[in-house]
N, C-alpha and C positions, 0 to 999 in steps of 0.2 A: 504493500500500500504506500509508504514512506517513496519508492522511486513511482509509484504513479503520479502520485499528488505533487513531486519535483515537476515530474512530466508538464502535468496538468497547470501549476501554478505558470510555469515560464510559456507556456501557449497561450494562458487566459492573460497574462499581466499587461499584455495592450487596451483591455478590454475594461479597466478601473473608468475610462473617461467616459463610458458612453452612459452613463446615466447623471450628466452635470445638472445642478440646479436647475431651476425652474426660473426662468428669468421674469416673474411673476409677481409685484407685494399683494395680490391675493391672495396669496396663497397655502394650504396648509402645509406646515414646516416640521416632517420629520429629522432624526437623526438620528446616529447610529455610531456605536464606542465597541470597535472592534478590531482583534487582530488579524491583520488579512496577508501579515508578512511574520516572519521570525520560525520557533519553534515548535509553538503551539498555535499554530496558525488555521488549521483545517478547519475549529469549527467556525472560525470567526471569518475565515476563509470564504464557505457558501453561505454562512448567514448571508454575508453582505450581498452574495452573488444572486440571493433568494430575493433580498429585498429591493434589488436594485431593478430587477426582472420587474417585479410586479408594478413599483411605481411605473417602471415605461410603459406596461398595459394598460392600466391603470390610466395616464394621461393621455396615450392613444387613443382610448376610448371616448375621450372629450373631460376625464378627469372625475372628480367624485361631485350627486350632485346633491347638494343640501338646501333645506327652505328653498328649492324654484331654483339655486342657483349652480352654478359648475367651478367646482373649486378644481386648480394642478395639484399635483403634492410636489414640493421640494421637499431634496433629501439631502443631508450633508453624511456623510461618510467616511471618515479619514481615518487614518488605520495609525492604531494604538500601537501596534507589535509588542503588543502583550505588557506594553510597560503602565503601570499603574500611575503614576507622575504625569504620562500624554495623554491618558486616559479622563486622568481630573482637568487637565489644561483644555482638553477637546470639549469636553463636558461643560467646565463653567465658560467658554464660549458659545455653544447651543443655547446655553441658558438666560446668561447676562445678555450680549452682544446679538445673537440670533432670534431671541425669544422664542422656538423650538419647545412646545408642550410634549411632543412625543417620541422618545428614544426608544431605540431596537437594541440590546446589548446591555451589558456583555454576558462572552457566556463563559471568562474565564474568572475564574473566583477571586484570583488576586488584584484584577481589576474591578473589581466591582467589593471590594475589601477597601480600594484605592478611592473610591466615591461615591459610599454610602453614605456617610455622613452629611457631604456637602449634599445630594441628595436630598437628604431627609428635612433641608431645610424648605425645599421646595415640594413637599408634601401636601397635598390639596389642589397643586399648582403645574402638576407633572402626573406623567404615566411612563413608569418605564417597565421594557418587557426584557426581561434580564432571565437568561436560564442557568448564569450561574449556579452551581450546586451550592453555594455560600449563601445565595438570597432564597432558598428554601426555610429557613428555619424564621427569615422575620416575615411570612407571610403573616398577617393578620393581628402583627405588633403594631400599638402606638406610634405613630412617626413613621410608618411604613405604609400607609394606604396606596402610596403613589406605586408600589411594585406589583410588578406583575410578574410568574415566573412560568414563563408557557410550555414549561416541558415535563411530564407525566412523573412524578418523583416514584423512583426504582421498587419501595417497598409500600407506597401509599394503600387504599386500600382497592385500590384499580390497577394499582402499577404493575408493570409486567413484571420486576422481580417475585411479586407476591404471588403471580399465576403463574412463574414459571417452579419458583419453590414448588407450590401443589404439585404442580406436573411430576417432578420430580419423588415428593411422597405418594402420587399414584402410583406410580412407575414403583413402587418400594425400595426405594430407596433409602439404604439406613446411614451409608458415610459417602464425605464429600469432601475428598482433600481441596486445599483451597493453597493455589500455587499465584503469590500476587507481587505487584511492583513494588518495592520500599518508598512509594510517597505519598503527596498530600491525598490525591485521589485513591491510591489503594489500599491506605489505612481507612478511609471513609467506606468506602466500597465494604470492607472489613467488618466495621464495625456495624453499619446496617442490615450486612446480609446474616449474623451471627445471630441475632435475633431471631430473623425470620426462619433459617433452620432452627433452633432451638424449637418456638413452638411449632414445627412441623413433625419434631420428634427423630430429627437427624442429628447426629454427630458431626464434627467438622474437625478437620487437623489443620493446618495452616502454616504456612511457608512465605519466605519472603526471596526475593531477588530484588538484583540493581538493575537500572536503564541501563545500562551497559552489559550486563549479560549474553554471553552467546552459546555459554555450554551450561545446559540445564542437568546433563547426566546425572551428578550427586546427589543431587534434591531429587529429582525423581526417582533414582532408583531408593532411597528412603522413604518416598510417598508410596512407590511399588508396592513396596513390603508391607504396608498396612491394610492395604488390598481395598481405598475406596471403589464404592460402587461407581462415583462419577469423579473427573478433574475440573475444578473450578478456575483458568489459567490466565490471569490477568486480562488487559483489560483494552492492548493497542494490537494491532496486525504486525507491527515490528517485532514484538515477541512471540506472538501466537505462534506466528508461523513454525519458525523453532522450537518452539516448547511443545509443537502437536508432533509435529515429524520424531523429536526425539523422543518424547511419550511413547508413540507408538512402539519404538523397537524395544519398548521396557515392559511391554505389556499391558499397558494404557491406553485403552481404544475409548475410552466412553465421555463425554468432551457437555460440560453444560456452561454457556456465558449470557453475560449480559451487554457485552459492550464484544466491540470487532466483526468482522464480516462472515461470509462464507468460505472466504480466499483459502485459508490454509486447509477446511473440509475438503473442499475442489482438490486440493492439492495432495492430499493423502486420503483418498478416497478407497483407495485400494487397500489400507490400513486401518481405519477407525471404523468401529463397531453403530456407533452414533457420536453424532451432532449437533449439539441443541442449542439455537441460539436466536437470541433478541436482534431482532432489525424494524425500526422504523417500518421503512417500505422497502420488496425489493424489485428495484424499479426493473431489473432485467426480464422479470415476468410479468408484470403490473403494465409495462409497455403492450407486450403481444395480445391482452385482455382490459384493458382499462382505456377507451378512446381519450377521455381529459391526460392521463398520464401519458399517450403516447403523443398530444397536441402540444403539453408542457413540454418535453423533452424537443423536439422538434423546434420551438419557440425558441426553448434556448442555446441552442447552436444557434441558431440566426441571429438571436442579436449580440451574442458573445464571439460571434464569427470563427465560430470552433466547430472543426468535422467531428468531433470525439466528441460524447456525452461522459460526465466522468462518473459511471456508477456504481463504483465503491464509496464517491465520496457523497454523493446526492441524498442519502438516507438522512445524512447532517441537515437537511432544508429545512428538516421540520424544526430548527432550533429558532424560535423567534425571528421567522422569518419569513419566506412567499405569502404562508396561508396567511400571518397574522396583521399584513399590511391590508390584504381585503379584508379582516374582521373588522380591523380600525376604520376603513371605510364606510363596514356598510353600521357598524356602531353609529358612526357619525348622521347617517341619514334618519338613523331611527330613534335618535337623540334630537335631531334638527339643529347639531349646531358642532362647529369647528371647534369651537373656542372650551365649551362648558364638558371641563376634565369630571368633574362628577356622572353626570349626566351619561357621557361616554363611557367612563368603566360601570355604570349599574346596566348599561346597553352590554359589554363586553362580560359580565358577567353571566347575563342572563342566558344569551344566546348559543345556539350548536349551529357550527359550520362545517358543511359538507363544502371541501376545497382537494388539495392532494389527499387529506386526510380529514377525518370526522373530528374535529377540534371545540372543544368548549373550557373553561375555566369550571372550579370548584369555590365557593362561597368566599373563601381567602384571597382567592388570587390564584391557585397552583391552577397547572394547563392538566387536561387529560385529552387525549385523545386516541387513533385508532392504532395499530400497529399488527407486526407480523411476527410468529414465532415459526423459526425454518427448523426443521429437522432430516438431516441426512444419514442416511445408511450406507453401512458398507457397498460402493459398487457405485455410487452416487443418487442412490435415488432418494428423491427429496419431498415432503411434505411441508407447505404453507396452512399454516391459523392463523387466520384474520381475525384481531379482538377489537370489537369497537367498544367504546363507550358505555355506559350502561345508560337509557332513558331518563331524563329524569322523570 
């Protein structure tokens, strides 16, 4: 994945200009505090690339229209690379200078660590749709009303970690080594999913490695030997890979995640007994069956003037991004107003949009929406669950 997304980013990087401002003072004035360069760049990468998409449909269309009128969206989008310092500098310019009620971003924690506070002064005054894992915990605190966090949290009581756990105790499953990265996110990952098997009434053993790791043998053949029923294996495609392939020759076929692709299933197919993994959407099938998904993809190679569609990395869209610049829209019309921040999040709250994905918020703020759980077998044969939402 890491040499696609090189690939993919140095093909697309012509492509930052073509959604400039709105040369418009009409008009409604998004923004967006993300990393679209550096080392942790992918999600903030297609976020931007999600939102940049829809604002140009969006004002092709003749733009959004409210009380009788047709507003552009301008978007400002300037890329953080991950540093928290540009990130508040970008921000309290949106805010002071721009006057900008509605930011997309971020979705890296230390950034959004880096501008809560000054945030929070503009509470009442602001909507931000921030998927950091960091702004899950103040949904629905004092001084936080302005967050919004539109992405399904892992163990919530909809989240796929919580349906994929079950999966896993139907399946009877009683142990579940947990082979994870030594950082910020896979101490958290850790610490959430250890609950969730607990009361499932599984066991867990747990291991760590460094980002730099390339020879997993030790550790695994240690996890071998306790003989889980499944490997829980971190959390990026840079490691998976490796750690599936070398699993395998340890006697290690049985593979359940929540984060990374299919890539390294695909790839040791001939090896691994199952597969079990959380994806978004996968847009490789979702094109051949889904006309809106194969009119999306097509959309955008045109205006990113890219023959490649990137879809290892396209799953990432749903992070505060495509769907939720049309929700902000069509909030706005059913609200009757640009401007009245209230009025729009009791619209964005209420509502379920059918878009790439079935998306709606929960009472707090937190985003639920649809997703797919793949499972592959030896030989590569694979099964899609589509889980939407539940009614309200």
């Amino acid at each position: 994945m890491r040499k696609s997304l090189l690939n993919f980013l140095a093909s697309a990087a012509l492509s930052f200009g073509l959604a400039s401002p709105v040369a418009a003072q009409d008009a409604i004035k998004i923004g967006q505090i993300e990393a679209q360069t550096g080392p942790s760049s992918s999600l903030g990468f297609m976020a931007t690339q999600g939102a940049k998409l829809a604002v140009h449909q969006i004002n092709q269309a003749g733009g959004v229209e409210v009380g009788g009128k047709k507003y552009p969206i301008d978007l400002d989008s300037p890329d953080t690379q991950g540093s928290p310092q540009q990130g508040l500098i970008q921000l309290k310019k949106m805010l002071e200078q721009d006057h900008r009620k509605y930011i997309f971003g971020p979705t890296l924690s230390n950034v959004f660590n880096g501008v809560r506070e000054y945030a929070r002064g503009y509470d009442g005054k602001l909507l931000m749709f921030a998927p950091a894992t960091a702004a899950h915990p103040e949904l629905g605190k004092p001084g936080y009303g302005f967050l919004l966090r539109p992405v399904l949290f892992d163990t919530a009581p909809e989240g796929f970690g919580t349906y994929m756990v079950e999966m896993l105790r139907s399946k009877g499953a009683k142990k579940v080594a947990i082979l994870m990265q030594n950082d910020a996110f896979g101490r958290f990952a850790v610490d959430i999913y250890k609950d969730s098997f607990a009361k499932a009434g599984i066991e867990i053993q747990t291991h760590w490695f460094e980002a730099s790791t390339k020879d997993y043998s030790a550790v695994l053949a240690r996890i071998a030997a306790w003989k889980p029923d499944y490997l829980f294996p971190g959390y990026t495609d840079a490691a998976l890979y490796d750690i599936v392939q070398q699993a395998t020759q340890l006697g290690l076929t049985k593979f359940w995640l929540v984060r990374g692709s299919l890539g390294p299933a695909i790839r040791n197919k001939a090896s691994i007994d199952e597969y079990i993994a959380y994806m978004p959407k996968y847009f490789e099938e979702a094109e051949k069956v889904d006309s809106k998904v194969a009119k999306f993809i097509k959309d955008y190679k045109d205006f990113f003037k890219v023959k490649d569609f990137p879809y290892d990395l396209a799953p990432l869209l749903f992070m505060a991004s495509y769907d939720h610049v049309f929700m902000l829209a069509e909030a706005m019309k059913r609200a009757g107003s640009i401007n009245d921040v209230a009025a729009i999040k009791k619209e964005l709250l209420s509502m379920t949009y059918d878009g790439l994905w079935v998306q709606k918020f929960d009472p707090v703020g937190g985003g639920i929406h649809s997703y797919e759980i793949a499972e592959m077998r030896r030989g590569g044969a694979l099964k899609m669950t589509l889980v939407k939402p539940a009614s309200k």
